[in-house]
C-alpha positions as CSV (number, residue, x, y, z in Angstrom):
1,X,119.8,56.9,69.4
2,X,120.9,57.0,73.1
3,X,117.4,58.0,74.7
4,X,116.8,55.3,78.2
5,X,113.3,56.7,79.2
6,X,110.6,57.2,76.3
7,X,107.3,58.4,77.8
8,X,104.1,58.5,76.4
9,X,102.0,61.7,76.5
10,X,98.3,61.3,76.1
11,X,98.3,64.2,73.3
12,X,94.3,65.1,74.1
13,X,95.8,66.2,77.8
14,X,97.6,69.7,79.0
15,X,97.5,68.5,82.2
16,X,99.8,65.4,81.2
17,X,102.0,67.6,78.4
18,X,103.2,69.6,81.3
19,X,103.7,66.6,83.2
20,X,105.5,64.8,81.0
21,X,108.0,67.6,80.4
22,X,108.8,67.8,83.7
23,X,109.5,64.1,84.4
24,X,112.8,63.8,82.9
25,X,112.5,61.7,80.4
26,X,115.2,61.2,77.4
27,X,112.2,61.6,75.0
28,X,108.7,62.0,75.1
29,X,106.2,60.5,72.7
30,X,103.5,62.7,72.0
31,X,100.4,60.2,71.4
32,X,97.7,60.8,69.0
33,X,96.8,56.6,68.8
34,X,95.4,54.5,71.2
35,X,95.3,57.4,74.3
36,X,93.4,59.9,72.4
37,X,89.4,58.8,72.2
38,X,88.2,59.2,68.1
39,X,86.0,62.5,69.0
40,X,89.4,64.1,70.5
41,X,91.6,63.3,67.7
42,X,91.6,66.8,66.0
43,X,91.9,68.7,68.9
44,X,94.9,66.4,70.2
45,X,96.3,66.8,66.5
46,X,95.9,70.4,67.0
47,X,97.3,70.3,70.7
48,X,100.5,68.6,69.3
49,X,101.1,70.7,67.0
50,X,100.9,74.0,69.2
51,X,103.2,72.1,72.0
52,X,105.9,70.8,69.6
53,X,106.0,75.4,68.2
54,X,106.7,76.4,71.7
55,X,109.6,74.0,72.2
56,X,112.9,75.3,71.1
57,X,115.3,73.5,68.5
58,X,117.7,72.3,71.0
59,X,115.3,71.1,73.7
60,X,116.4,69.1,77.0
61,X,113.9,66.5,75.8
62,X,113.1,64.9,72.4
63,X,110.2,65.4,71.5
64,X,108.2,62.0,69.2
65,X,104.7,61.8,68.0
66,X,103.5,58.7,67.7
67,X,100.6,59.1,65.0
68,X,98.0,56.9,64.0
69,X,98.1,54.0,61.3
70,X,98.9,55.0,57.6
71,X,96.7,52.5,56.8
72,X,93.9,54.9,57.9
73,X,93.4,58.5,57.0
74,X,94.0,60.1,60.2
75,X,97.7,58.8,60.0
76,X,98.3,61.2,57.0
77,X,96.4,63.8,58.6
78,X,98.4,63.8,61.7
79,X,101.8,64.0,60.2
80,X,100.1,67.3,57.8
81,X,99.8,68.8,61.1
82,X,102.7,67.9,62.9
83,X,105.9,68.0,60.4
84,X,106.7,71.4,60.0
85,X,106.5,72.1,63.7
86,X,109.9,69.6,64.0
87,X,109.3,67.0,65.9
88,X,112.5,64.9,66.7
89,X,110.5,61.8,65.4
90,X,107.6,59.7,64.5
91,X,106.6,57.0,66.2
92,X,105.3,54.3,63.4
93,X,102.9,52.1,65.1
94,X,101.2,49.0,63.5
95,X,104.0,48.3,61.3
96,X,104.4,45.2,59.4
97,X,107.5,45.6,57.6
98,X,110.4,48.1,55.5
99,X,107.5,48.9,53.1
100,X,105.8,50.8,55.6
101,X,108.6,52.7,56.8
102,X,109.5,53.4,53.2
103,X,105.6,54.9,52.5
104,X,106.2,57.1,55.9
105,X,109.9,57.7,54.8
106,X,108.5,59.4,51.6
107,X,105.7,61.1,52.9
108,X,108.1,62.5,55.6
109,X,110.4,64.1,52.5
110,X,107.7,65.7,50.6
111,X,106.4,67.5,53.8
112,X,110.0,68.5,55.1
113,X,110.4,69.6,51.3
114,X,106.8,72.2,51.6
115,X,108.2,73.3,55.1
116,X,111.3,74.1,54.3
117,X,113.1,71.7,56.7
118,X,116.4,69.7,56.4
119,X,115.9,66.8,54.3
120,X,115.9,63.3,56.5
121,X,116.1,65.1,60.1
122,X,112.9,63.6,61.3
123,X,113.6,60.2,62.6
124,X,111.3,56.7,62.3
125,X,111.1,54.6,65.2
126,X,108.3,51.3,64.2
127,X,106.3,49.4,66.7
128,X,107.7,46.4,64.8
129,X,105.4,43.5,66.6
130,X,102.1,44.9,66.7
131,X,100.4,42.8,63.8
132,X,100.7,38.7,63.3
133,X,102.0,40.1,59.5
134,X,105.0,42.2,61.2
135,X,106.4,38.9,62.6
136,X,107.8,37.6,59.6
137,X,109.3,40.8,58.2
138,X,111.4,42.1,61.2
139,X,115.0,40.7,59.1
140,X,113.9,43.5,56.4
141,X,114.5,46.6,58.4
142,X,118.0,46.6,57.7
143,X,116.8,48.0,54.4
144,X,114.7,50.7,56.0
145,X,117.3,53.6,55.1
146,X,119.2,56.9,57.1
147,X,115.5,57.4,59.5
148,X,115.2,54.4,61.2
149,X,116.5,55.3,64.6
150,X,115.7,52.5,66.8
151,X,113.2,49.4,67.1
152,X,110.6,48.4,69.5
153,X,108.2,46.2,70.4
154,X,104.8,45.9,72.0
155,X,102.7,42.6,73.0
156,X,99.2,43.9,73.3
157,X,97.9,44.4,70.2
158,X,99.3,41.4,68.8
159,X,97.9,39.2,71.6
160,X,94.7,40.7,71.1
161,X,95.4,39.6,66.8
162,X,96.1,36.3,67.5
163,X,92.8,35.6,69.9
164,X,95.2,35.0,73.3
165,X,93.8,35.0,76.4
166,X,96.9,36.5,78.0
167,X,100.5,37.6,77.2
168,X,101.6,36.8,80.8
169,X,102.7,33.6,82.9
170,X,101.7,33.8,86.0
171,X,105.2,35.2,87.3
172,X,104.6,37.8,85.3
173,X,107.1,36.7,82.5
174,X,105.8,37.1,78.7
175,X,104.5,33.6,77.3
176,X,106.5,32.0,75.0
177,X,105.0,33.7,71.8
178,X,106.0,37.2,73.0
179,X,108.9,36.3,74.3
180,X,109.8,35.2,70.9
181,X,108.7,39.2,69.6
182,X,110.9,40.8,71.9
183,X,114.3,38.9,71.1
184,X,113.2,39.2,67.3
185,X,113.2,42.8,67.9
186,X,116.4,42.5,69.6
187,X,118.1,40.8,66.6
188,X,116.6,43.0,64.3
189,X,117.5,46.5,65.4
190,X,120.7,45.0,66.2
191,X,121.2,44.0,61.8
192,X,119.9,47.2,61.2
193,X,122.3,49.4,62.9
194,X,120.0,50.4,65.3
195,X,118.8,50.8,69.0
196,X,116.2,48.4,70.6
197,X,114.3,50.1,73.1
198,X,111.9,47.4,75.2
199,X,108.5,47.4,75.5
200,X,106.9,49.5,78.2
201,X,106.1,48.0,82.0
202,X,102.4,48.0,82.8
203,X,102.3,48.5,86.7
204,X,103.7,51.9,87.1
205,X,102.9,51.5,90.9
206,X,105.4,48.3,90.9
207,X,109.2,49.5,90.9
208,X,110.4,46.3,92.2
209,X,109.2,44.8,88.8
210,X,110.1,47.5,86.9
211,X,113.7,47.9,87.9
212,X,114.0,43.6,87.5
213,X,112.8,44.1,83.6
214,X,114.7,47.2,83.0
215,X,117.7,44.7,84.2
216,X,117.0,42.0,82.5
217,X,116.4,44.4,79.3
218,X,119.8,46.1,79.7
219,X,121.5,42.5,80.3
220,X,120.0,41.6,76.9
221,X,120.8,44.3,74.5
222,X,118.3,46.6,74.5
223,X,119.1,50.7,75.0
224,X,116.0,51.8,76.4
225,X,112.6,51.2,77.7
226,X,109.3,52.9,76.8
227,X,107.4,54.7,79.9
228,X,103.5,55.3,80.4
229,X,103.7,57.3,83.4
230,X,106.2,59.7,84.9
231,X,107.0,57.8,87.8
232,X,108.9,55.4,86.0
233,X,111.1,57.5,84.0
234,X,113.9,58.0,87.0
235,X,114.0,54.0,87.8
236,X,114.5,54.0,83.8
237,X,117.0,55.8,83.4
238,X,119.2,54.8,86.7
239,X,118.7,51.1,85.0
240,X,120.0,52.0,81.7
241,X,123.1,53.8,82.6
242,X,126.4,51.6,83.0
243,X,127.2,51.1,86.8
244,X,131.6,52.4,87.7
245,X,132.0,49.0,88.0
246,X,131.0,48.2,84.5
247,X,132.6,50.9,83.3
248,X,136.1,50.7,85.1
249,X,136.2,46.6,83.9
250,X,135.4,48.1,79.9
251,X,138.1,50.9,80.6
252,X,140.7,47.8,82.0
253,X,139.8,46.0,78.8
254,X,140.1,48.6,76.4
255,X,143.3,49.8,77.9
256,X,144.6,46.4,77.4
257,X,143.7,46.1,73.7
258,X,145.6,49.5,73.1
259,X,148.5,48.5,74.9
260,X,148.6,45.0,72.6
261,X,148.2,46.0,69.2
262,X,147.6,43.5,66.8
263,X,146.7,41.0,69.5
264,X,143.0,39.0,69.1
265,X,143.2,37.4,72.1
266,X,144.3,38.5,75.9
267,X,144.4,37.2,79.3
268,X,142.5,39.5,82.0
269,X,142.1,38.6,85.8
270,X,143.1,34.8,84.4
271,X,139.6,35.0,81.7
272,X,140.4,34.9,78.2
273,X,138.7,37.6,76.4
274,X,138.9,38.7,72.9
275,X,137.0,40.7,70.1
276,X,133.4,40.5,71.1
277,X,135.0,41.4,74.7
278,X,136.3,44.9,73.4
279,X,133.4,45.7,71.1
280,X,131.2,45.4,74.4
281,X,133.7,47.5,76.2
282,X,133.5,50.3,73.8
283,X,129.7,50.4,74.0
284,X,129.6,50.5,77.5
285,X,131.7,53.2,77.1
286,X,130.4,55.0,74.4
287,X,126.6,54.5,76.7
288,X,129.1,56.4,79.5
289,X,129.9,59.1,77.8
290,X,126.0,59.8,76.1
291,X,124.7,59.7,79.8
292,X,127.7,62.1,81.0
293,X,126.8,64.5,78.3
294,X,123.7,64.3,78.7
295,X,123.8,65.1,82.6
296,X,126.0,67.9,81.6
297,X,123.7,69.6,79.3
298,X,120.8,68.8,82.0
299,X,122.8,70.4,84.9
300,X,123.4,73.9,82.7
């Protein structure tokens, strides 16, 4: 998964659909959770559905839902409605481990099966921190099979679990206990295979702030960052594309493992690097060439 900017869509809203598809944003997640009121559920199901039919297979953005809990019955109700019209992917939220994403997994096969649709092309993408539970099972998603496409993260509802009074330090850093979820998410999309995409950034007003998290999320590891307003999708996805700089220095240290075959361990402006050194070459590269595609494809 490559996607920088994922923005949430209030699903209930044609006002905000056509917004959101508009903002340029890698992906958009369609929201029938916590943005849709309970009385507006069916019709956002409904809307959802009718939005994702009048999309084309290869669209410019992807298109997620991110459907309610499968520990209630509207979860099971959403995905009856939404499968068959393709979405790219479901958002999973109020996960607490691979058992989850296995019940969703299987649920996903049996409606692709009734719709005709290519086994395993719908991807799962878990709020993995949302519940006190979740926090002890994050090492398990490298069992969570072929749909698992990325990991992320979210501090509110698990603050709200745990009785805090706040998630924030008064700099505006996450206290110590989410701080904790984020880099465990980190690791753990990181066993699995997989992209971490960060947590979104409150204060859509605030660039300042949200280019300095998008910077320290891209310095740690993670691929992407979620969006709740179309303002932030362009200082999203400037942040998560490698600068020249970066990528000339990964090109200079590629080069020099190709030219040295069969060496671990090279000298380069007098700093030793080795292994780990080319491995994060090649994914700054590799993040190069998905964002020079994908501003190819955006540009026809």
């Amino acid at each position: 998964m490559s996607d920088r900017s994922l923005l949430f869509v209030p699903g209930d809203s044609d006002r905000k659909l056509a917004k959101g598809a508009a903002s340029g944003a890698d992906a958009l997640i369609l929201d029938l959770e916590d943005s849709v009121a309970s009385d507006q559920k069916a019709a956002a199901r409904a809307r959802v559905r009718e939005y994702l039919l009048a999309y084309p297979a290869h669209r410019a953005a992807k298109l997620w839902v991110r459907i309610n809990p499968l520990d209630t019955p509207l979860g099971f109700a959403d995905l009856a409605a939404v499968v068959a019209a393709r979405p790219d992917g479901i958002m999973q939220p109020k996960t607490c481990g691979v058992r989850d994403v296995r019940t969703l997994s299987q649920r996903l096969e049996e409606l692709e099966r009734e719709a005709g649709l290519t086994l395993g092309a719908i991807g799962i993408l878990p709020v993995a921190t949302e519940t006190p539970r979740a926090m002890f099972s994050l090492g398990e998603y490298v069992d969570a099979g072929a749909r698992l496409r990325a990991l992320t993260w979210g501090a509110e509802d698990l603050s709200a679990a745990v009785g805090a009074t706040t998630n924030k330090q008064p700099d505006g850093r996450w206290t110590q206990p989410y701080q904790m979820a984020r880099a465990l998410t980190l690791f753990a999309a990181a066993a699995a295979g997989v992209a971490a995409i960060d947590t979104l950034f409150a204060d859509f007003r605030d660039e300042a702030g949200l280019r300095a998290s998008c910077a320290e999320a891209r310095r740690d590891g993670f691929r992407g960052k979620l969006a709740i307003h179309p303002d932030q999708v362009r200082v999203i996805n400037e942040c998560f594309v490698p600068t020249a700089a970066e990528v000339a220095h990964a090109e200079r240290v590629v080069g020099l493992f190709r030219d040295n075959p069969g060496v671990a361990a090279l000298s380069l402006d007098g700093a030793m690097i080795d292994i780990p050194h080319l491995r994060q070459a090649e994914g700054i590269l590799e993040r190069a060439r998905a964002d020079a595609s994908r501003s190819g494809v955006e540009a026809s």
